[in-house]
C-alpha positions, 0 to 999 in steps of 0.5 A: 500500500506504501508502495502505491501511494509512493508512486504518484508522489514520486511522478508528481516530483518527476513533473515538477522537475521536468517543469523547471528544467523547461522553464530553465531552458527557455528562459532568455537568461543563461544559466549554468553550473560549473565545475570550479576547478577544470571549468568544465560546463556541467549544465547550462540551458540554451541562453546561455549557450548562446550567449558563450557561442557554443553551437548548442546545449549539447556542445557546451556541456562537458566543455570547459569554460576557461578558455573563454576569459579575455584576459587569464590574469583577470580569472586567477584573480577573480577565482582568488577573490571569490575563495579568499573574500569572507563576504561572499563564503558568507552570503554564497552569492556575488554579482559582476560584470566581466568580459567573456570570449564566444567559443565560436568566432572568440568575439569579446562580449560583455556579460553580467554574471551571478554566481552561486558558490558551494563549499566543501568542509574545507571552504574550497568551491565544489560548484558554481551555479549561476546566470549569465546575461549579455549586456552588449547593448547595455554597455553600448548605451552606457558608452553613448551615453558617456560620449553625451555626457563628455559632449555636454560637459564639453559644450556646456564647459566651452559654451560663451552662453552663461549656463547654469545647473540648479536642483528643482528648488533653483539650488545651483549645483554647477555652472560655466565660465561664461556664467562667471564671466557674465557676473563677475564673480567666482564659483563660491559665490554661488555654487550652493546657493538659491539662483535668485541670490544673484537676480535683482530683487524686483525681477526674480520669478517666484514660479521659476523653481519648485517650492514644495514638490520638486518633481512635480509642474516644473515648467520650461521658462524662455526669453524672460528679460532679467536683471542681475546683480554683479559681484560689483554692484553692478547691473546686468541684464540677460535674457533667461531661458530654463529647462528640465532635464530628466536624470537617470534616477527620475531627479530633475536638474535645471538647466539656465541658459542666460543670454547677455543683453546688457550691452544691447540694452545700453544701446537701447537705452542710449537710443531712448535717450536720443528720442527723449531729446528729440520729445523735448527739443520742440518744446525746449526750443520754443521755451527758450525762444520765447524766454530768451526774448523776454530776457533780452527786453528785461537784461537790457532794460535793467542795464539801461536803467542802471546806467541813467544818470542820478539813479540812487545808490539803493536803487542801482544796487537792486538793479544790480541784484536783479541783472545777476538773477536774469544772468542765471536765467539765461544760463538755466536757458542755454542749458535748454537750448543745449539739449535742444536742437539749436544748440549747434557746437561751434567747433574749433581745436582745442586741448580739453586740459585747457579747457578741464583747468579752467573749469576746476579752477573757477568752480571748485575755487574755495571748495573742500574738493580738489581737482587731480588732473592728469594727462597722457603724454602726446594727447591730441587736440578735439575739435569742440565747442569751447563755450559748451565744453565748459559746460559739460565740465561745469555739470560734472565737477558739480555733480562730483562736488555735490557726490563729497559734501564732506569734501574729497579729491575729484581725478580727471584723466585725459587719454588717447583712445582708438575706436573701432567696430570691435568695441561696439559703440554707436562711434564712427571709427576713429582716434579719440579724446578720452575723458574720465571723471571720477569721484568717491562718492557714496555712488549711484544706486543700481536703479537709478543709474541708468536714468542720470541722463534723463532731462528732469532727473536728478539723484540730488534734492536741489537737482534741477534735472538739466546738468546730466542731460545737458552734457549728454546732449552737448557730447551726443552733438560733438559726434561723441559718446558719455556713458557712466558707472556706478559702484555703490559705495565706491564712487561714480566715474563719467567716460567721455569720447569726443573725437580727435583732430591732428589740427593745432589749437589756435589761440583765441581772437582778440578784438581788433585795438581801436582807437576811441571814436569821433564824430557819427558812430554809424547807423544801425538797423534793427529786425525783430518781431518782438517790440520789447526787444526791438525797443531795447536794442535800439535804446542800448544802441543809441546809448552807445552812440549809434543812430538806430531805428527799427522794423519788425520783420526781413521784408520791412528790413530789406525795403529799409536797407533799400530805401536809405541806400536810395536816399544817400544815407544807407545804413552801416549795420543791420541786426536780423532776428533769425526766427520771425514767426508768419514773415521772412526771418533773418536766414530770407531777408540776408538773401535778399539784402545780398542780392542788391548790395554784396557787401551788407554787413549783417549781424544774425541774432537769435535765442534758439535756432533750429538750424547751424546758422549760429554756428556757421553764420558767415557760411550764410552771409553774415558777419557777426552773430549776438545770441540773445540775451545779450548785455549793452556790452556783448552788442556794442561790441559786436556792431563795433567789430564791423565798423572802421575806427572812428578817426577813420570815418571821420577823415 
C-alpha cells in the first residue's frame, strides 16, 4: 500500500522537475553550473549557450569554460577573490560584470554574471551555479551615453552662453565660465546657493523653481528679460531661458541658459535717450525762444536803467541784484537750448586740459574738493565747442562736488583712445579724446543709474534735472559718446569720447585795438518781431552812440536797407532776428539784402535756432552773430567789430 501511494508522489516530483528544467531552458537568461576547478560546463540551458557561442546545449556541456576569459590574469584573480573574500563564503552569492570570449568566432562580449558558490568542509568551491546575461547593448548605451555626457560637459564647459545647473528648488549645483564671466564673480559665490541670490530683487520669478514638490509642474521658462546683480554692484541684464532635464534616477536638474543683453540694452537705452531729446527739443526750443526774448527786453532794460544818470545808490544796487538773477536765467536757458536742437557746437581745436583747468579752477575755487588732473603724454587736440565744453565740465565737477559734501579729491584723466567696430559703440571709427571723471562718492544706486541722463532727473534734492542731460546732449552733438558707472559705495566715474583732430589749437581772437571814436558812430538797423526787444536794442544802441531805428520783420528790413541806400544815407549795420514767426526771418531777408548790395554787413541774432546758422553764420552771409540775451556790452561790441575806427570815418 506504501508502495502505491509512493508512486504518484514520486511522478508528481518527476513533473515538477521536468517543469523547471523547461522553464530553465527557455528562459532568455543563461544559466549554468560549473565545475570550479577544470571549468568544465556541467549544465547550462540554451541562453546561455548562446550567449558563450557554443553551437548548442549539447556542445557546451562537458566543455570547459576557461578558455573563454579575455584576459587569464583577470580569472586567477577573480577565482582568488571569490575563495579568499569572507563576504561572499558568507552570503554564497556575488554579482559582476566581466568580459567573456564566444567559443565560436572568440568575439569579446560583455556579460553580467551571478554566481552561486558551494563549499566543501574545507571552504574550497565544489560548484558554481549561476546566470549569465549579455549586456552588449547595455554597455553600448552606457558608452553613448558617456560620449553625451563628455559632449555636454564639453559644450556646456566651452559654451560663451552663461549656463547654469540648479536642483528643482533653483539650488545651483554647477555652472560655466561664461556664467562667471557674465557676473563677475567666482564659483563660491554661488555654487550652493538659491539662483535668485544673484537676480535683482524686483525681477526674480517666484514660479521659476519648485517650492514644495520638486518633481512635480516644473515648467520650461524662455526669453524672460532679467536683471542681475554683479559681484560689483553692478547691473546686468540677460535674457533667461530654463529647462528640465530628466536624470537617470527620475531627479530633475535645471538647466539656465542666460543670454547677455546688457550691452544691447545700453544701446537701447542710449537710443531712448536720443528720442527723449528729440520729445523735448520742440518744446525746449520754443521755451527758450520765447524766454530768451523776454530776457533780452528785461537784461537790457535793467542795464539801461542802471546806467541813467542820478539813479540812487539803493536803487542801482537792486538793479544790480536783479541783472545777476536774469544772468542765471539765461544760463538755466542755454542749458535748454543745449539739449535742444539749436544748440549747434561751434567747433574749433582745442586741448580739453585747457579747457578741464579752467573749469576746476573757477568752480571748485574755495571748495573742500580738489581737482587731480592728469594727462597722457602726446594727447591730441578735439575739435569742440569751447563755450559748451565748459559746460559739460561745469555739470560734472558739480555733480562730483555735490557726490563729497564732506569734501574729497575729484581725478580727471585725459587719454588717447582708438575706436573701432570691435568695441561696439554707436562711434564712427576713429582716434579719440578720452575723458574720465571720477569721484568717491557714496555712488549711484543700481536703479537709478541708468536714468542720470534723463532731462528732469536728478539723484540730488536741489537737482534741477538739466546738468546730466545737458552734457549728454552737448557730447551726443560733438559726434561723441558719455556713458557712466556706478559702484555703490565706491564712487561714480563719467567716460567721455569726443573725437580727435591732428589740427593745432589756435589761440583765441582778440578784438581788433581801436582807437576811441569821433564824430557819427554809424547807423544801425534793427529786425525783430518782438517790440520789447526791438525797443531795447535800439535804446542800448543809441546809448552807445549809434543812430538806430527799427522794423519788425526781413521784408520791412530789406525795403529799409533799400530805401536809405536810395536816399544817400544807407545804413552801416543791420541786426536780423533769425526766427520771425508768419514773415521772412533773418536766414530770407540776408538773401535778399545780398542780392542788391554784396557787401551788407549783417549781424544774425537769435535765442534758439533750429538750424547751424549760429554756428556757421558767415557760411550764410553774415558777419557777426549776438545770441540773445545779450548785455549793452556783448552788442556794442559786436556792431563795433564791423565798423572802421572812428578817426577813420571821420577823415
Amino acid at each position: 500500500m506504501q508502495d502505491d501511494h509512493a508512486t504518484p508522489d514520486r511522478d508528481a516530483d518527476a513533473r515538477a522537475l521536468q517543469n523547471l528544467k523547461t522553464l530553465i531552458d527557455n528562459l532568455d537568461v543563461g544559466v549554468f553550473s560549473i565545475e570550479p576547478a577544470s571549468g568544465v560546463v556541467l549544465h547550462i540551458n540554451a541562453a546561455g549557450a548562446r550567449i558563450l557561442g557554443f553551437p548548442s546545449v549539447a556542445e557546451a556541456i562537458g566543455k570547459s569554460i576557461l578558455g573563454l576569459y579575455s584576459d587569464p590574469k583577470e580569472r586567477a584573480e577573480t577565482w582568488a577573490r571569490f575563495v579568499a573574500d569572507a563576504r561572499t563564503r558568507e552570503r554564497g552569492v556575488v554579482k559582476f560584470e566581466a568580459v567573456r570570449l564566444r567559443a565560436d568566432d572568440g568575439r569579446p562580449v560583455n556579460v553580467l554574471i551571478t554566481l552561486s558558490i558551494t563549499f566543501d568542509a574545507a571552504g574550497q568551491p565544489t560548484r558554481f551555479d549561476g546566470t549569465i546575461e549579455d549586456i552588449v547593448e547595455r554597455k553600448a548605451a552606457e558608452k553613448t551615453f558617456k560620449s553625451s555626457e563628455q559632449r555636454f560637459r564639453f559644450i556646456f564647459e566651452s559654451s560663451v552662453v552663461a549656463s547654469a545647473l540648479t536642483d528643482p528648488r533653483g539650488i545651483v549645483l554647477r555652472v560655466n565660465p561664461a556664467f562667471l564671466q557674465f557676473l563677475g564673480c567666482d564659483e563660491g559665490d554661488v555654487i550652493s546657493r538659491p539662483f535668485d541670490d544673484v537676480v535683482c530683487e524686483s525681477d526674480r520669478n517666484p514660479g521659476l523653481f519648485a517650492k514644495e514638490a520638486p518633481a512635480v509642474g516644473l515648467q520650461p521658462v524662455s526669453g524672460v528679460e532679467t536683471r542681475f546683480v554683479r559681484r560689483d554692484g553692478s547691473i546686468a541684464w540677460g535674457l533667461v531661458s530654463l529647462s528640465w532635464m530628466q536624470e537617470p534616477d527620475g531627479a530633475a536638474t535645471g538647466v539656465v541658459s542666460i543670454q547677455d543683453l546688457t550691452e544691447r540694452r545700453r544701446l537701447e537705452e542710449d537710443l531712448l535717450h536720443m528720442q527723449k531729446l528729440e520729445s523735448l527739443a520742440v518744446l525746449a526750443g520754443g521755451i527758450a525762444h520765447d524766454f530768451n526774448n523776454i530776457l533780452t527786453a528785461v537784461m537790457g532794460n535793467i542795464s539801461l536803467a542802471a546806467e541813467t544818470a542820478g539813479v540812487p545808490q539803493a536803487a542801482a544796487e537792486r538793479l544790480f541784484r536783479a541783472e545777476q538773477a536774469t544772468t542765471r536765467a539765461r544760463d538755466l536757458t542755454q542749458q535748454l537750448i543745449t539739449f535742444a536742437k539749436g544748440g549747434a557746437p561751434m567747433k574749433r581745436p582745442a586741448m580739453l586740459t585747457d579747457v578741464v583747468r579752467e573749469s576746476a579752477g573757477l568752480f571748485l575755487r574755495g571748495s573742500n574738493v580738489l581737482c587731480d588732473i592728469a594727462m597722457e603724454p602726446g594727447l591730441p587736440a578735439a575739435e569742440v565747442d569751447v563755450g559748451q565744453m565748459v559746460q559739460v565740465f561745469n555739470n560734472l565737477l558739480l555733480n562730483a562736488a555735490q557726490a563729497m559734501p564732506d569734501g574729497g579729491r575729484v581725478e580727471v584723466r585725459l587719454a588717447s583712445r582708438p575706436v573701432g567696430p570691435a568695441d561696439g559703440l554707436p562711434l564712427a571709427p576713429g582716434r579719440y579724446v578720452q575723458v574720465q571723471v571720477q569721484d568717491h562718492g557714496p555712488g549711484i544706486p543700481a536703479d537709478r543709474v541708468g536714468r542720470v541722463f534723463d532731462p528732469y532727473f536728478s539723484t540730488r534734492q536741489k537737482g534741477s534735472g538739466l546738468g546730466l542731460a545737458t552734457v549728454y546732449s552737448i557730447i551726443r552733438r560733438h559726434e561723441g559718446f558719455v556713458t557712466v558707472h556706478s559702484i555703490p559705495g565706491k564712487g561714480t566715474t563719467f567716460t567721455i569720447l569726443l573725437p580727435a583732430t591732428e589740427k593745432r589749437p589756435c589761440d583765441p581772437a582778440r578784438p581788433p585795438d581801436r582807437a576811441p571814436r569821433r564824430g557819427p558812430a554809424g547807423r544801425i538797423l534793427v529786425m525783430d518781431d518782438e517790440e520789447s526787444v526791438r525797443e531795447v536794442a535800439i535804446e542800448i544802441l543809441r546809448r552807445c552812440g549809434f543812430e538806430a531805428q527799427g522794423v519788425e520783420d526781413g521784408e520791412k528790413a530789406v525795403e529799409a536797407w533799400r530805401h536809405a541806400r536810395e536816399d544817400g544815407r544807407p545804413y552801416d549795420v543791420v541786426i536780423l532776428d533769425l526766427t520771425v514767426p508768419g514773415a521772412p526771418g533773418g536766414a530770407e531777408a540776408i538773401d535778399r539784402l545780398r542780392q542788391f548790395d554784396p557787401d551788407v554787413k549783417a549781424i544774425v541774432s537769435s535765442g534758439y535756432s533750429a538750424s547751424a546758422v549760429l554756428a556757421r553764420y558767415r557760411d550764410h552771409g553774415f558777419a557777426g552773430v549776438v545770441a540773445k540775451p545779450y548785455t549793452i556790452e556783448e552788442l556794442r561790441d559786436v556792431v563795433e567789430s564791423l565798423l572802421p575806427a572812428r578817426d577813420a570815418r571821420a577823415d
